[in-house]
C-alpha angles and dihedrals in degrees: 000000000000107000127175087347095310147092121272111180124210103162112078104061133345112277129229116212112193118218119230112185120198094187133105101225113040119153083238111019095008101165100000101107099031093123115074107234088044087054101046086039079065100046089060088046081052101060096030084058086058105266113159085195139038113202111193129201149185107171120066117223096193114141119272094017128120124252113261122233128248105238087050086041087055099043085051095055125011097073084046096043085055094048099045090051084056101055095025131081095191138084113286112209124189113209104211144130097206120094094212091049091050088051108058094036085065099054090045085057111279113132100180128058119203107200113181093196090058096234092311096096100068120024086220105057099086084049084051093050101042096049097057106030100245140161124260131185104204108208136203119232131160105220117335136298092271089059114014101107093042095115103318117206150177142195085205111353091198094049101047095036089053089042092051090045097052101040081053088055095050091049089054099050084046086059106060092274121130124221089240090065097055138094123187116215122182099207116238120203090005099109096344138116120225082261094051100045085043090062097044078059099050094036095045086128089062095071096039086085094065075074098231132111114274120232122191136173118184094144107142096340114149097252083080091045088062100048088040100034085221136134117253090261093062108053096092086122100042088051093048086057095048090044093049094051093044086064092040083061095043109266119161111201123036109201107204148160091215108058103158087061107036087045074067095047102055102036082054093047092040089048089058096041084053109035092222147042121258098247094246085062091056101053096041095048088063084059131067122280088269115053087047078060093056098044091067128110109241131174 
């Protein structure tokens, strides 16, 4: 892929993006980085854990909760986004729907935008994106975060999901945006029963032939508290499981809360699929954490 001018490459080996919410009221960490030296603390934790991307952000989606406004989103994010490009060596994403927000992410460091609304949420985003040459990751929700999960349903959830998908991408590309610059996400657990988000699991194939790199982020969500019957704090597990058959199925980005852990998943799933290890990872994993860290290609 070509992002913000410069190579991101996906091809080598599957990548793991660490989620840093600066928000007080997410579904996982709600609350728990709000002040800026806690949350940059954690952005260093991120990458020294093995992460390859960082995604920010300062608006929870988490079902039933109001939108935040720009000006709050802004206050949560942007002091901890500069800080974080200056002690950190790896992508920055912002995961935002607002234009304004992206844009000033962008020029504070960030190179990715992770929009759950897939462009449709501000009239401005694809302007944003294709102006600058960033990254966006181009999600799949049915509703919005205050009703999603009101009853979801579909007459055929492939269908519908793939359909969404690719009419996004072609608005995209419509909009100034390259093909290099997107990333598709079907969306678990935005809009989706335990039955549906099962089935995008086991279906992830289905999405590679839209062509373009596959994102997922099932880490903690509360389809894995009903088939485990567990809190939040205890689906490491479950979301080792869900991580490790998403790699299995070709996904390219993992988005999860527990990096350490799920760096070690998918190095482990992507080591079966392949049959081998990509020759950095063998000489890096001789080595401590860190410096494996610091043997990746980043952008």
């Amino acid at each position: 892929m070509r992002i913000a001018g410069k190579d991101f490459c996906l091809e080598n080996r599957p990548l793991v993006m660490g989620i840093l919410n600066i928000t007080p009221n997410s579904f996982s960490d709600g609350g728990r980085y709000l002040a800026t030296d806690c949350a940059v603390a954690r952005a260093i934790e991120i990458e020294e854990n093995g992460a390859d991307v960082i995604d920010i952000g300062g608006g929870s989606t988490k079902p039933g909760v109001a939108p935040t406004s720009l000006n709050e989103e802004c206050r949560r994010v942007l002091p901890v986004l500069e800080q974080v490009a200056k002690y950190t060596s790896i992508p920055i994403s912002i995961d935002t729907s607002k234009s304004a927000v992206a844009k000033r992410a962008l020029d504070a460091g960030a190179s990715i935008i992770n929009d759950v609304t897939a462009l449709r949420g501000d009239s401005e985003m694809a302007s944003v994106v294709a102006s600058t040459g960033a990254g966006i990751i181009l999600m799949h929700m049915q509703g919005n975060p205050r009703d999603m999960q009101n009853k979801p349903m579909y007459t055929s959830l492939l269908d519908e999901v793939y359909a969404f998908l690719r009419t996004q991408l072609r608005v995209a590309q419509t909009a100034g945006i390259h093909a290099d610059q997107i990333l598709l996400d079907p969306g678990i657990g935005f809009g989706k029963t335990l039955t549906h988000n099962l089935t995008l699991l086991q279906q992830l194939k289905t999405f590679l032939t839209l062509g373009q790199p596959l994102v997922i982020g099932p880490s903690r969500k509360s389809f894995l508290g009903q088939i485990l019957q567990r809190p939040v704090e205890q689906r490491l597990m479950g979301t080792a499981a869900a991580v490790a058959i998403a790699i299995i199925h070709g996904v390219n980005i993992v988005r999860v809360h527990d990096v350490a852990e799920m760096v070690q998943v998918v190095r482990v799933a992507h080591a079966i699929c392949d049959g081998a290890m990509p020759p950095d990872q063998v000489t890096a994993t001789k080595k401590h954490d860190k410096t494996f860290v610091m043997a990746r290609g980043k952008i």
